[in-house]
C-alpha positions in Angstrom: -100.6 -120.8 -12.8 -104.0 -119.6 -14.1 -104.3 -117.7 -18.0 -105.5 -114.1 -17.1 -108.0 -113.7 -20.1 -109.4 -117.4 -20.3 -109.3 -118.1 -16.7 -108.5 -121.3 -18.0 -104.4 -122.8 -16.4 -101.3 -121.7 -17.8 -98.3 -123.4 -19.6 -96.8 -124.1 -16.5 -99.9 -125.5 -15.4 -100.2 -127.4 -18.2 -96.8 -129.0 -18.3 -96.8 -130.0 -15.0 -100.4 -132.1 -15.1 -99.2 -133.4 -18.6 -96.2 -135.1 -16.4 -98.7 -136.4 -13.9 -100.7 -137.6 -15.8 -98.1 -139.2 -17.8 -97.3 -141.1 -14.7 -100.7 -141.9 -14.2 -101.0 -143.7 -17.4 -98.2 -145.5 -17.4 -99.2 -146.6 -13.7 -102.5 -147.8 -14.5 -101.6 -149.2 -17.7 -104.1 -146.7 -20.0 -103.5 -144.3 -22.4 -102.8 -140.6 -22.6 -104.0 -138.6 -26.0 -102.9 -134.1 -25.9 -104.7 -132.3 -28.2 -102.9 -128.6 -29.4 -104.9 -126.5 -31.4 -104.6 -122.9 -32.6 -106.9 -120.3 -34.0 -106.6 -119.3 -36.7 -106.0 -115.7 -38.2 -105.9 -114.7 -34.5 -103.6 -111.9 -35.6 -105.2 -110.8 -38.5 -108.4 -110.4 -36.1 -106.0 -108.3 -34.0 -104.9 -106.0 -36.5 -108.4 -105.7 -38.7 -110.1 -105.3 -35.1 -108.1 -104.3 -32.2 -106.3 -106.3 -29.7 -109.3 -106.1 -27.5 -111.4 -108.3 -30.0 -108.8 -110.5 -29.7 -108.6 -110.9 -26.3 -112.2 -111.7 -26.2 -111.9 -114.5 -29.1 -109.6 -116.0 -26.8 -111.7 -116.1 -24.0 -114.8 -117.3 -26.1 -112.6 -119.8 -27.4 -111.1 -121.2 -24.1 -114.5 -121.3 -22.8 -116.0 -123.1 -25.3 -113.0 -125.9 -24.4 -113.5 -125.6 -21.0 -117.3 -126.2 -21.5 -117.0 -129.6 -23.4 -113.8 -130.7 -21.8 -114.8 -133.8 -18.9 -114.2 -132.6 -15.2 -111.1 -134.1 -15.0 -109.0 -133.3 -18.4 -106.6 -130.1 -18.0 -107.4 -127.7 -21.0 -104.9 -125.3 -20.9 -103.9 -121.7 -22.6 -100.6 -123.0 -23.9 -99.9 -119.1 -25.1 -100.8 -115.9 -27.7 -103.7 -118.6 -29.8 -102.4 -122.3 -28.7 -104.8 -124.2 -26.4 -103.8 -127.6 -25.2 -106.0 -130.6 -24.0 -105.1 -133.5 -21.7 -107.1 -136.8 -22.2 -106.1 -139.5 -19.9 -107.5 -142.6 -20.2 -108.9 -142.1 -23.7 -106.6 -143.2 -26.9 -106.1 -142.2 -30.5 -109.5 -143.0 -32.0 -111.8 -141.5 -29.0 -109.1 -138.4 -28.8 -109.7 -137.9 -32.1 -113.4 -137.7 -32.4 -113.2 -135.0 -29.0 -110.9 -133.1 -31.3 -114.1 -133.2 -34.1 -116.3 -132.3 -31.6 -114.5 -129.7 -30.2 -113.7 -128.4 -34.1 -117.5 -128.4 -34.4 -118.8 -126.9 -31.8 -116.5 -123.9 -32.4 -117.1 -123.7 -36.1 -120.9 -123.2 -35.3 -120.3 -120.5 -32.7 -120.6 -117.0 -32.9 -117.3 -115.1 -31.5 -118.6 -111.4 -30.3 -117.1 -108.7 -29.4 -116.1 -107.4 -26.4 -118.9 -105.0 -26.0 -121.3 -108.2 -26.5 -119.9 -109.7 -24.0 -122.1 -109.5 -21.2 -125.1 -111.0 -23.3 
C-alpha cells in the first residue's frame, strides 16, 4: 500500500486511515480536517520535459509533504498529481494555515531534475 515514486502510502492506504481516523475523532470527540492538493501543469511538465521529470516532481513534491507533515498525519499519493493529507485533531482554521504552509514551502523550492537528484 506504499506509492512507488514518492515512497509516500497509496490510495488504498490512504482511504483506509481516513476511516480510522474518522472513528477516532468521532470517539474522542475532536476534529478531523483532509487536505487534497494537485500540481499543477504536471502534464505539461511531462510533455515539455519527459515523463522522467515528472516522476521526479512528484517525488520532490511528496517529500516536501512528508517533511512538514507531524509524525502521525497520513499524507498520501492519492494518484497521477493528487496528494492527500490527514489532520486529526486539528479543525478548519489550524488545517487551513498547514495548507498555507505547505503552499509556501513548495512555492519557494526548487524542483530539479532527475539527474540533480542525488545533490
Amino acid at each position: 500500500m506504499r506509492d512507488e515514486p514518492t515512497g509516500l502510502p497509496d490510495r488504498r492506504r490512504f482511504l483506509l486511515d481516513l476511516e480510522r481516523s474518522a472513528e477516532t475523532a468521532r470517539r474522542i470527540g475532536r476534529p478531523l480536517s483532509c487536505i487534497v492538493t494537485d500540481i499543477d501543469d504536471l502534464r505539461r511538465v511531462n510533455e515539455e520535459h519527459g515523463p522522467a521529470v515528472g516522476d521526479s516532481v512528484v517525488r520532490q513534491f511528496g517529500g516536501i509533504l512528508g517533511r512538514i507533515k507531524r509524525s502521525y498525519d497520513t499524507v498520501a499519493r492519492l494518484g497521477g498529481d493528487e496528494f492527500g493529507w490527514l489532520l486529526l485533531g486539528v479543525g478548519r482554521d489550524e488545517a487551513l494555515r498547514a495548507a498555507e504552509r505547505a503552499h509556501r514551502r513548495i512555492a519557494e523550492s526548487v524542483f530539479d531534475g532527475p539527474e540533480n537528484r542525488s545533490k
